[in-house]
GUVOGU-788029 format. One line per 5 residues: number of its first residue (from 1); their letters; for each residue x, y, z of C-alpha. Coordinates in nm, 2 decimals. Example, Ala and Ser with C-alpha at 12.3 -4.5 7.8 and 13.67 -1.06 7.14 Angstrom:
! GUVOGU-788029
1 = as = 1.23:-0.45:0.78  1.37:-0.11:0.71
//
This chain:
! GUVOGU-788029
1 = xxxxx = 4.34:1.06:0.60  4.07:0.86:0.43  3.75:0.96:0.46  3.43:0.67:0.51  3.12:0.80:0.36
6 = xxxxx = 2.87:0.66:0.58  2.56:0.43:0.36  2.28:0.59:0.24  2.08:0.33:0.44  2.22:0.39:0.76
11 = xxxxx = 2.14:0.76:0.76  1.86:0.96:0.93  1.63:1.10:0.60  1.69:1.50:0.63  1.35:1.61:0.64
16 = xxxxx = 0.99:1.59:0.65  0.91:1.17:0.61  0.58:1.03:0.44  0.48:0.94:0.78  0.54:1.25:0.93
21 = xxxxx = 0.32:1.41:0.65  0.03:1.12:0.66  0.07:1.21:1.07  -0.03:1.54:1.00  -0.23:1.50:0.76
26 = xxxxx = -0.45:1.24:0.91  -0.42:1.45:1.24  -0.56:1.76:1.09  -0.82:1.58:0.88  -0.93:1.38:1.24
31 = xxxxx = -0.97:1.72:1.40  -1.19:1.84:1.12  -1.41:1.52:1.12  -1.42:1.51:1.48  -1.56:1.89:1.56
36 = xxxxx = -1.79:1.88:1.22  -1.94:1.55:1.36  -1.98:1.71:1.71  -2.14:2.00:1.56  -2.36:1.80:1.34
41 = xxxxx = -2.41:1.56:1.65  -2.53:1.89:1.86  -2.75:1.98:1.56  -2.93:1.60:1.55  -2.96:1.62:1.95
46 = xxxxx = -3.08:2.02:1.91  -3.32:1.90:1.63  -3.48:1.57:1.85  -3.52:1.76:2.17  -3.72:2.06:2.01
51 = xxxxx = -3.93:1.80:1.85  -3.99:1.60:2.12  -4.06:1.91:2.33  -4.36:2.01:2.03  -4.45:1.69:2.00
56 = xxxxx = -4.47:1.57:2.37  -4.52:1.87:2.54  -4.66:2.20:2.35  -4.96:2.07:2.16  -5.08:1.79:2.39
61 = xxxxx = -5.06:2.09:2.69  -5.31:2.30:2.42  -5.49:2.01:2.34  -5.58:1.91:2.69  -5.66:2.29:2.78
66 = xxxxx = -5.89:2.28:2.51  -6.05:1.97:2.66  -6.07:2.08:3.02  -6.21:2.36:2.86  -6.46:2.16:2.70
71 = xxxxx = -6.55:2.01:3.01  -6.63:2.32:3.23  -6.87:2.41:2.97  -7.05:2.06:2.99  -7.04:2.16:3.36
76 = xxxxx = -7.18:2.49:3.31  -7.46:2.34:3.07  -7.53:2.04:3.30  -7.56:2.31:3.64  -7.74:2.55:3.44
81 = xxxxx = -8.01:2.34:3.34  -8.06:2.16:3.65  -8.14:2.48:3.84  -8.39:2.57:3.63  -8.56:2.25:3.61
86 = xxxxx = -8.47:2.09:3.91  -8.42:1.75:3.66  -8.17:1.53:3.81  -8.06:1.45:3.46  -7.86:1.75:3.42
91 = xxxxx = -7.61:1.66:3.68  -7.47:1.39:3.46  -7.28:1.63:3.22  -7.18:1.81:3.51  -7.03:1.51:3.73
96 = xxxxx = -6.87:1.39:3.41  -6.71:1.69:3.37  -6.56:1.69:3.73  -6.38:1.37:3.60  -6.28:1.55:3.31
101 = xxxxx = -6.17:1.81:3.54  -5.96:1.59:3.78  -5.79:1.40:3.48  -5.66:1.74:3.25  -5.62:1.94:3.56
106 = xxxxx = -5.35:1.62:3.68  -5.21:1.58:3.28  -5.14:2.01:3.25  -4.99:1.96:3.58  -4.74:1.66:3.47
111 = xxxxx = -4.69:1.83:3.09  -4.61:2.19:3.19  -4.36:2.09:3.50  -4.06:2.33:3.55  -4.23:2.59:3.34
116 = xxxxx = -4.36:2.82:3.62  -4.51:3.06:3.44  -4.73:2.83:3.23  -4.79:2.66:3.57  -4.87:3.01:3.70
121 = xxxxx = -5.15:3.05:3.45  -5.30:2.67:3.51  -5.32:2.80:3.92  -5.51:3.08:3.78  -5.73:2.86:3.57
126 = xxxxx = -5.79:2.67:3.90  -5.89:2.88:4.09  -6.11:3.06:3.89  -6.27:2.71:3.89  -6.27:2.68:4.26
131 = xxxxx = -6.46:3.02:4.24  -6.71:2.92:4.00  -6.78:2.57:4.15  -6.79:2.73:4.51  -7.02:2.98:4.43
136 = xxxxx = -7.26:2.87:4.21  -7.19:2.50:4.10  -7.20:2.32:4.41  -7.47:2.49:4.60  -7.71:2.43:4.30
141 = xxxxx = -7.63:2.12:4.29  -7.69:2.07:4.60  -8.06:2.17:4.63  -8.32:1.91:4.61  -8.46:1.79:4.23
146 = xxxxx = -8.78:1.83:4.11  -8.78:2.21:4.15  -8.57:2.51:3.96  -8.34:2.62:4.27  -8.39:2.96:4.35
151 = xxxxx = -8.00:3.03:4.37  -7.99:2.93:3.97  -8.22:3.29:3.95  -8.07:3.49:4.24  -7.75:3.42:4.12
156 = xxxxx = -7.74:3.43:3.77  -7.57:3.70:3.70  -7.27:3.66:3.94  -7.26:3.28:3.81  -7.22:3.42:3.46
161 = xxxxx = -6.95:3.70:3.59  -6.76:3.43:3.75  -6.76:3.18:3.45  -6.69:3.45:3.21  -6.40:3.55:3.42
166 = xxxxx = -6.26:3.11:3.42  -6.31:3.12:3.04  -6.10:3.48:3.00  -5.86:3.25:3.26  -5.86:2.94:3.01
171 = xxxxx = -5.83:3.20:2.72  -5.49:3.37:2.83  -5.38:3.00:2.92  -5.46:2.88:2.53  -5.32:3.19:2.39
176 = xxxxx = -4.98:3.14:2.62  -4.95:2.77:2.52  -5.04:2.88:2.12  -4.77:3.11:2.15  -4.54:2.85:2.32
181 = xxxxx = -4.63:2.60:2.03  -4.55:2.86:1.78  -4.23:2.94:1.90  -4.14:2.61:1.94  -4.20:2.55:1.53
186 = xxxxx = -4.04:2.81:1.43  -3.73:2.73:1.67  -3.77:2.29:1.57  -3.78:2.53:1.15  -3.50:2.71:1.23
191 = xxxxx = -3.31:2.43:1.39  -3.33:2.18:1.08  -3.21:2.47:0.86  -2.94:2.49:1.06  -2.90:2.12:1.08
196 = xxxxx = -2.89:2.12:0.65  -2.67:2.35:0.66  -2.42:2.18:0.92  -2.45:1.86:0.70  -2.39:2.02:0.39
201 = xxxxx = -2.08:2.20:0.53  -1.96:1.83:0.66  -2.02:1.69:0.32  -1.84:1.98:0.12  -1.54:1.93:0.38
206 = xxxxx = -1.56:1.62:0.35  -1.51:1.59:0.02  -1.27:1.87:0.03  -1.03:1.69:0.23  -1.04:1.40:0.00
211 = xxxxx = -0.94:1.60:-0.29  -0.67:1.72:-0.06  -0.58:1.40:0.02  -0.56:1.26:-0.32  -0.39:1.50:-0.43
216 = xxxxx = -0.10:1.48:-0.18  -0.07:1.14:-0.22  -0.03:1.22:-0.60  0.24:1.53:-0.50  0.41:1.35:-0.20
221 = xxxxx = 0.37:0.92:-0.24  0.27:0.85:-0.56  0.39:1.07:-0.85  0.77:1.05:-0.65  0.71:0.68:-0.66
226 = xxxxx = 0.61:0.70:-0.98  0.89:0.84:-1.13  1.10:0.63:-0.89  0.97:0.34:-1.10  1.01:0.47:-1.42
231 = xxxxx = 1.36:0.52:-1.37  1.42:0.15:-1.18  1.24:0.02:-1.49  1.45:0.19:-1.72  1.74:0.04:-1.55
236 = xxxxx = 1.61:-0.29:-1.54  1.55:-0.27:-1.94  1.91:-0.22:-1.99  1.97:0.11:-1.95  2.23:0.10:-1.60
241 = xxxxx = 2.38:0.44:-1.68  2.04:0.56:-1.62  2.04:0.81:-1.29  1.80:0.82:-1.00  1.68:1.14:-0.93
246 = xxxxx = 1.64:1.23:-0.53  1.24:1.34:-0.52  0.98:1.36:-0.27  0.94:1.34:0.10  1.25:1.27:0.31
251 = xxxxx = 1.23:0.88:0.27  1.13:0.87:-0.05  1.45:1.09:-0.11  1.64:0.77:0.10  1.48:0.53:-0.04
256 = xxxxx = 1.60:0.69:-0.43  1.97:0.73:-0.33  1.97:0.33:-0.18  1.83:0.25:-0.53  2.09:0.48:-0.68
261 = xxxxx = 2.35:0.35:-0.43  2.23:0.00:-0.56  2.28:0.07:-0.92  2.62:0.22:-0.91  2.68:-0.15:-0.74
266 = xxxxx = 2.51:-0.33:-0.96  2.72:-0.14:-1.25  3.02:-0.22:-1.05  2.94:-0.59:-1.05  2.83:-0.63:-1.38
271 = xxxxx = 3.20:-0.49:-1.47  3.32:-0.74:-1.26  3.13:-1.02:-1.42  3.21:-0.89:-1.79  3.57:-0.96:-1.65
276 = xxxxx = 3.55:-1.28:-1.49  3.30:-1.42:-1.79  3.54:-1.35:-2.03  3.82:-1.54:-1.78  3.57:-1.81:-1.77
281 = xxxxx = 3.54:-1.85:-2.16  3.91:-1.87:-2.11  3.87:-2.14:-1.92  3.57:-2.35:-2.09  3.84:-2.35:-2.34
286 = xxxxx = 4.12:-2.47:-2.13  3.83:-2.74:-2.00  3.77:-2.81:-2.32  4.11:-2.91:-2.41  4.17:-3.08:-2.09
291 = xxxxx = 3.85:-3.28:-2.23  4.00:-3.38:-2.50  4.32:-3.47:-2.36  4.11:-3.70:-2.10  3.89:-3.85:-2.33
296 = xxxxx = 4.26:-3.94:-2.56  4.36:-4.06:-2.22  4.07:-4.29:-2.17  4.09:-4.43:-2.42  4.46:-4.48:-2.42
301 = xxxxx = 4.42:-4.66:-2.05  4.13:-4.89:-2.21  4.35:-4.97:-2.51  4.71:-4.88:-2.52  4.76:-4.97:-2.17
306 = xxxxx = 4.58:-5.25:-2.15  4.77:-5.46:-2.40  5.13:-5.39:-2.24  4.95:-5.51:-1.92  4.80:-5.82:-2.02
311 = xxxxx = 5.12:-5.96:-2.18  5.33:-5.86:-1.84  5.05:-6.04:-1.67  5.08:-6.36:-1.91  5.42:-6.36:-1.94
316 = xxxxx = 5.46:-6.35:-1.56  5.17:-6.63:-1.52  5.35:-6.86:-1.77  5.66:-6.83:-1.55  5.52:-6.91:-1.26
321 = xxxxx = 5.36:-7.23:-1.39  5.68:-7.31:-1.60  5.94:-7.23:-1.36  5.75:-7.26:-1.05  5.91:-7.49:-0.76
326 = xxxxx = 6.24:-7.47:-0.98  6.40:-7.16:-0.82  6.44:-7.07:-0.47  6.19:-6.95:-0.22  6.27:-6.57:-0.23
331 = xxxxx = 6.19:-6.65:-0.65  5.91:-6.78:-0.62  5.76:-6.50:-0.39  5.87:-6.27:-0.63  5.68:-6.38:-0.90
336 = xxxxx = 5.37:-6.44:-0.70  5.40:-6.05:-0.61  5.45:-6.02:-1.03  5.14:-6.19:-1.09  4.92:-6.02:-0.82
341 = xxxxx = 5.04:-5.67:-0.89  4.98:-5.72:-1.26  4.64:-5.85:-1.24  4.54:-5.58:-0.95  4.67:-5.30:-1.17
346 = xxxxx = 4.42:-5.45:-1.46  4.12:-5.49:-1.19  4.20:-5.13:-1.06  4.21:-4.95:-1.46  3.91:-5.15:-1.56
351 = xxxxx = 3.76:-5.01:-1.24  3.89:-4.62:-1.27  3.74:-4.63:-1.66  3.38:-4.77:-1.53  3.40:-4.49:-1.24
356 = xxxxx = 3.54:-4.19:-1.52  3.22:-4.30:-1.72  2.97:-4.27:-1.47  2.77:-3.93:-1.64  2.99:-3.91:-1.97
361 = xxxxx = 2.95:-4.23:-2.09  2.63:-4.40:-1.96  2.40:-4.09:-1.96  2.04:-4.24:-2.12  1.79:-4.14:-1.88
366 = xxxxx = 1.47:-4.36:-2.00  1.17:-4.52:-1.82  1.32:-4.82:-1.68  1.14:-5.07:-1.43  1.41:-5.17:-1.12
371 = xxxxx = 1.26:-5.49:-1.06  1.40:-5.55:-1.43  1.73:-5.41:-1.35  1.74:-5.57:-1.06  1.66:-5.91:-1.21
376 = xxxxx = 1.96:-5.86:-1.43  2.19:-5.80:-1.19  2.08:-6.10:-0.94  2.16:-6.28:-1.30  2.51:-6.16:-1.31
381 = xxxxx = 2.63:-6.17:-0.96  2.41:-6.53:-0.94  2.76:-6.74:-0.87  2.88:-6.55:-0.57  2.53:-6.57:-0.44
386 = xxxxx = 2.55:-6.92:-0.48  2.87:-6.95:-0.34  2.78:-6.75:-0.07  2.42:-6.94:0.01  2.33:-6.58:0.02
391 = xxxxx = 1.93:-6.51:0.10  1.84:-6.18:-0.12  1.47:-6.07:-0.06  1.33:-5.73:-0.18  1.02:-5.53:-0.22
396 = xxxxx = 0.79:-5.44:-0.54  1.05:-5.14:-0.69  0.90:-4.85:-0.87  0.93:-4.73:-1.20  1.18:-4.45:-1.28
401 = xxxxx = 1.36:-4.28:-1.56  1.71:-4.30:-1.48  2.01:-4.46:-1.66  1.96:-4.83:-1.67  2.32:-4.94:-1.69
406 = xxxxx = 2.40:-4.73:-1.40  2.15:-4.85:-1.21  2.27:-5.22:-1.29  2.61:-5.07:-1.18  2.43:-4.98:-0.85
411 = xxxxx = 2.25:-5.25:-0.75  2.56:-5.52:-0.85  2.81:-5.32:-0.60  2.55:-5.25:-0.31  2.44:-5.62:-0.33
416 = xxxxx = 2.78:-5.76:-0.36  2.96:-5.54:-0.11  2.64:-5.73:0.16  2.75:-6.08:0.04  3.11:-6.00:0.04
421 = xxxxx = 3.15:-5.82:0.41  2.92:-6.12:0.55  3.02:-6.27:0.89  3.20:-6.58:0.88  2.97:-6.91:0.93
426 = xxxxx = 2.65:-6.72:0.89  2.44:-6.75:0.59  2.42:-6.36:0.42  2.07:-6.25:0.39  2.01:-5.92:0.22
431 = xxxxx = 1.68:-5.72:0.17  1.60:-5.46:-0.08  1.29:-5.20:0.05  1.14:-4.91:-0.13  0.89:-4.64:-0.04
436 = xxxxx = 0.79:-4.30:-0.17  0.89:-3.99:-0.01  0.73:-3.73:-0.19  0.92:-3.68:-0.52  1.18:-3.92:-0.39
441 = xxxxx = 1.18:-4.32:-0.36  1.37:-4.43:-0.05  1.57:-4.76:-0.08  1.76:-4.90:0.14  1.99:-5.19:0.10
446 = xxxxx = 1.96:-5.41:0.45  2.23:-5.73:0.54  2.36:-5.91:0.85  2.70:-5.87:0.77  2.99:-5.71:0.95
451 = xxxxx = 2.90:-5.39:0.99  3.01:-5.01:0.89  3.15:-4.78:1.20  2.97:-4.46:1.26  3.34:-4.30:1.23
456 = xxxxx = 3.38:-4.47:0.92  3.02:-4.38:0.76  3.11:-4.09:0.53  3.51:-4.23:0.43  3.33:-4.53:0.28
461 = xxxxx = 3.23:-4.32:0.02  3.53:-4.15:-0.10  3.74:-4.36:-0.41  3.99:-4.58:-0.27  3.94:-4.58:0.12
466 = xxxxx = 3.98:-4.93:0.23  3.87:-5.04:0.60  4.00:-5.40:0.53  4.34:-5.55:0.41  4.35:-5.65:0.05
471 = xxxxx = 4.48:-5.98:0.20  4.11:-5.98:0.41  3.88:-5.87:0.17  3.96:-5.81:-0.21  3.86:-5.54:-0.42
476 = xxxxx = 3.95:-5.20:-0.50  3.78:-4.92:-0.26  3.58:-4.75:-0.56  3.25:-4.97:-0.51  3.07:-4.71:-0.26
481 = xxxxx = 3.24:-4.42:-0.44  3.08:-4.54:-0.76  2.75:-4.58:-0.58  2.77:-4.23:-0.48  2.83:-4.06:-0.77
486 = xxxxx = 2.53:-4.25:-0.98  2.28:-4.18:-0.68  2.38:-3.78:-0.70  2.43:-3.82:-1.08  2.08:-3.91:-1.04
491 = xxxxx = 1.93:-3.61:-0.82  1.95:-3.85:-0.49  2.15:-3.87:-0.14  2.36:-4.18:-0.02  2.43:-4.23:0.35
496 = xxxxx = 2.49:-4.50:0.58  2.24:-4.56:0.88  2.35:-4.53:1.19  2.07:-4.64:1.35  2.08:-4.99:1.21
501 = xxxxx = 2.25:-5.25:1.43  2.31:-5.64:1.33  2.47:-5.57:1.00  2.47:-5.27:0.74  2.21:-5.09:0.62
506 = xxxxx = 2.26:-4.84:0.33  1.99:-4.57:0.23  1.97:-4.42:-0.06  1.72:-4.21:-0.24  1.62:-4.13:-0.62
511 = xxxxx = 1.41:-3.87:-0.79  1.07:-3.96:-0.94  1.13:-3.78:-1.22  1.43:-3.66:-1.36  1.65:-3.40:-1.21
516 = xxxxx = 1.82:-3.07:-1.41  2.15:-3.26:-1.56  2.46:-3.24:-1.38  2.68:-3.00:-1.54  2.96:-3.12:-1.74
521 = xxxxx = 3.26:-2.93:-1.55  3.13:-3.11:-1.23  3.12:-3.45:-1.41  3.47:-3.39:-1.57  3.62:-3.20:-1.29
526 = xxxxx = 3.59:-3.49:-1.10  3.72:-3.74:-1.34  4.03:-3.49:-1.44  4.12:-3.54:-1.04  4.19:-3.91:-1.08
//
C-alpha cells in the first residue's frame, strides 16, 4: 500500500499563526489603549468640570457676597446720615444700594443653585436684611427731610444690633463660600496631579507596548523571516543542498517547508535538466552534422543536379523540334510530357533552394527604404505587368532594417501572385498601403482578382498547396509559403483578410526595429523537412 503524503501547501499550519499572534496582540494592546484613554479622558473631564466649578461658580459666589456686602453698608451709611440730618442726599447711596441689593441677591441665587446649604445661608443673609430694612431702614427713610428723624436716635441702638447681626449673617456666608473655594483648589490641585500622573502612566505604557511590539515582531515575523531569507539566498547563490530550517509562528513554519518542498523540486529539476542538456549537446551535434550534410546537399541540388537536368531537358527539347510531327500521336505526347516535366522539375529546385535560403543564406538585416525595394521589384516583374495592363498603386513605405533581398523576394511574389490570379477580361489593379501600429508597420497587399476562400485562408500558406490546376494557373505552390517565412523571419504575422470582398487582400506586418534572431534549429529544422 502506497502511502500519498499530502503537500505542504495544502495543510492546516499546526499551531499558533502570525495572525493569530498580531490578533492578540493588537487585541490586548487595544484593551490597554482603550481603558488608559478612558481613564485619562475621565481625568481631562474631572480636571474641566472642577475648574469650571472654581472659575464659574466659587469665586464669582464670594465675589458677589462681597459686593452685596458692600452695598448694605452704602445703605447703612446713606440711612444713617439721613436721619440725622434729615438731607435728602443721603438716600442716594441708600437707593443705589437697593439696586445693588436686587442684582447680587438674584446672581447668589442663580450661582449657588442645587447647593442648599449655601442657599440656606443666603435665606439667612436675606432675612437679616428684611429685618434691618423693616425696622430701621425704611421707616427713616420714610420720615420727611429737612429734619434728623427722631427714630434714627430712638432707635439706634437696635438698628446697630440688627445690622451687626446681617454683617455676622454675611460673615458666616463669606467664610462658607471661602472655604468652598478652598476646597475646590485643592480638589482642581489634587485632580491635575492625578491627571500627570495618568498621562505619564499612558505614555510609559505606551511606549512599553511598543517595545513589546517590536520586539515580537523581531522574535516572531522578522528574525524567522530573516533567517528564511538568508537561507533562500543561499540557495539562490548556488548552494541547493542548502536546508530550510522550520522556524517561527505556525505559517512561517508552512511557509519554510513549501520553500523547502520547493527546493528539493527545484534540485530534482535541475538533475533533470543536467540530463536532458547533455542529450541536447548530443543533439546540436547530430544538428550540426545534419547541417552539414544539408548544406552538401544544397549545394549538390544547385550544381550537381542541375547539370543532369538541363541536358535531359535539352536533349528532350531538341527531339521534339527535330522529330516532332515525324512519329505518331501517342510520341509526340510523350515527349511534350518529357519536356514539361523536365523543365517543372528545374522551376520547382530553383524554387525549393530560394525557399531553403530564406534565414541562412540572405540574412543582412540593414536600414533599407521599401519604396527602393519596391522600385526594384516593379523593375523586374515590369513585363508581366505590361502584359497584364496591370494598374499597381501604393502608399509612401517606411524605412526599416530588414533583409533587402528578402524583401524584394516578398514584394515580387505578393505582387505577382495579384496580377497572376486576375479575373479574365478585367484589367488587374493592385494597391500597396502602409501604416504604423505601434512597433509594427501594417501593409497590406489589395487586388481585384479572383479571390482566396475563407476555408482556404491558412492552406495558402503552407509549401506546395495548390487551389488551381497547373494546367489553370502555373507555378509551384511555395510563393505564399515563401512570403510567410520572410515575414516571421522578420518578427511579423501573415494572414489573409476575410473581411475584404472584390478580390484578395493580404496583410502583413513588420517590426520597426529588428526582432531577437530566429534561432538556427528553427530555420534548419524547417529546411531539413523538405
Amino acid at each position: 500500500m502506497t502511502v500519498v503524503e499530502k503537500p505542504p501547501h495544502t495543510r492546516e499550519p499546526y499551531g499558533w499563526t502570525t495572525r493569530r499572534w498580531l490578533r492578540l496582540g493588537v487585541t490586548v494592546a487595544m484593551s490597554v489603549l482603550v481603558l488608559l484613554g478612558a481613564t485619562g479622558a475621565w481625568a481631562l473631564g474631572r480636571t474641566a468640570s472642577i475648574s469650571d466649578n472654581l472659575v464659574d461658580v466659587k469665586s464669582p459666589a464670594l465675589t458677589t457676597s462681597i459686593r452685596l456686602e458692600s452695598a448694605l453698608l452704602n445703605q447703612e451709611t446713606g440711612i444713617r446720615g439721613y436721619g440725622l440730618t434729615g438731607t435728602a442726599d443721603f438716600l442716594d447711596p441708600y437707593r443705589q444700594g437697593l439696586g445693588q441689593q436686587k442684582t447680587y441677591t438674584k446672581t447668589l441665587s442663580d450661582l449657588l443653585r442645587g447647593n442648599s446649604a449655601r442657599l440656606r445661608d443666603l435665606k439667612t443673609v436675606e432675612d437679616r436684611i428684611e429685618t434691618w430694612q423693616t425696622q430701621i431702614a425704611r421707616p427713616i427713610a420714610a420720615s420727611p427731610a429737612g429734619k434728623p428723624s427722631p427714630l434714627a436716635t430712638e432707635n439706634a441702638t437696635r438698628g446697630k444690633t440688627a445690622f451687626d447681626a446681617m454683617r455676622a449673617a454675611m460673615a458666616t456666608q463669606q467664610d462658607r463660600l471661602r472655604a468652598d473655594r478652598m476646597a475646590a483648589r485643592a480638589d482642581l490641585a489634587a485632580t491635575m496631579r492625578l491627571r500627570n500622573w495618568i498621562f505619564t502612566t499612558i505614555a510609559a505604557v505606551i511606549v512599553a507596548l511598543a517595545v513589546i511590539v517590536s520586539e515580537a515582531l523581531r522574535r516572531g515575523i522578522t528574525g524567522p523571516l530573516e533567517r528564511i531569507g538568508a537561507d533562500a539566498r543561499t540557495i539562490a547563490e548556488g548552494d541547493f543542498g542548502h536546508p530550510i530550517t522550520p522556524t517561527g509562528p505556525a505559517d512561517l513554519r508552512q511557509l519554510s517547508a513549501e520553500i523547502e518542498s520547493m527546493r528539493r523540486r527545484l534540485v530534482r529539476a535541475l538533475d533533470f535538466s543536467e540530463e536532458a542538456r547533455l542529450r541536447l549537446d548530443e543533439q546540436s551535434a547530430d544538428l550540426k552534422r545534419s547541417n552539414a550534410e544539408l548544406e552538401q546537399f544544397a549545394y549538390v541540388a544547385s550544381h550537381d543536379l542541375q547539370e543532369p537536368l538541363r541536358k535531359v531537358s535539352s536533349f528532350t527539347q531538341l527531339l521534339q523540334r527535330r522529330y516532332g510531327g515525324q512519329l505518331d500521336e501517342r510520341a509526340d505526347q510523350y515527349i511534350d510530357f518529357a519536356v514539361d516535366g523536365a523543365n517543372r522539375m528545374q522551376t520547382l529546385i530553383n524554387d525549393l533552394l530560394d525557399f531553403s535560403r530564406v534565414g541562412r543564406v540572405h540574412n543582412t538585416h540593414q536600414t533599407i527604404d521599401l519604396n527602393t525595394v519596391m522600385k526594384r521589384t516593379l523593375t523586374a516583374i515590369s513585363v508581366s505587368v505590361e502584359e497584364s495592363g496591370a494598374v499597381i498603386t501604393r502608399d509612401e513605405l517606411p524605412t526599416l532594417i530588414a533583409d533587402s533581398t528578402q524583401m524584394g523576394m516578398l514584394w515580387q511574389n505578393l505582387i505577382g501572385n495579384a496580377i497572376k490570379f486576375r479575373r479574365p477580361g478585367e484589367t488587374p489593379a493592385v494597391h500597396i498601403s502602409a501604416e504604423q501600429d505601434g512597433d509594427f508597420w501594417r501593409f497590406a497587399v489589395t487586388d481585384n482578382g479572383i479571390g482566396i476562400a475563407a476555408e482556404y485562408a491558412e492552406k495558402v500558406f503552407v509549401i506546395f498547396q495548390r487551389l488551381h490546376t497547373k494546367d489553370r494557373y502555373q507555378g509551384s505552390g511555395i510563393g505564399l509559403a515563401m512570403c510567410k517565412k520572410i515575414v516571421e523571419f522578420h518578427g511579423g504575422t501573415i494572414s489573409v483578410d476575410l473581411d475584404h470582398t472584390g478580390g484578395t487582400r493580404i496583410v502583413f506586418t513588420l517590426a520597426s526595429r529588428p526582432m531577437a534572431p530566429i534561432e538556427s534549429e528553427d530555420l534548419n529544422s524547417e529546411t531539413v523537412a523538405l
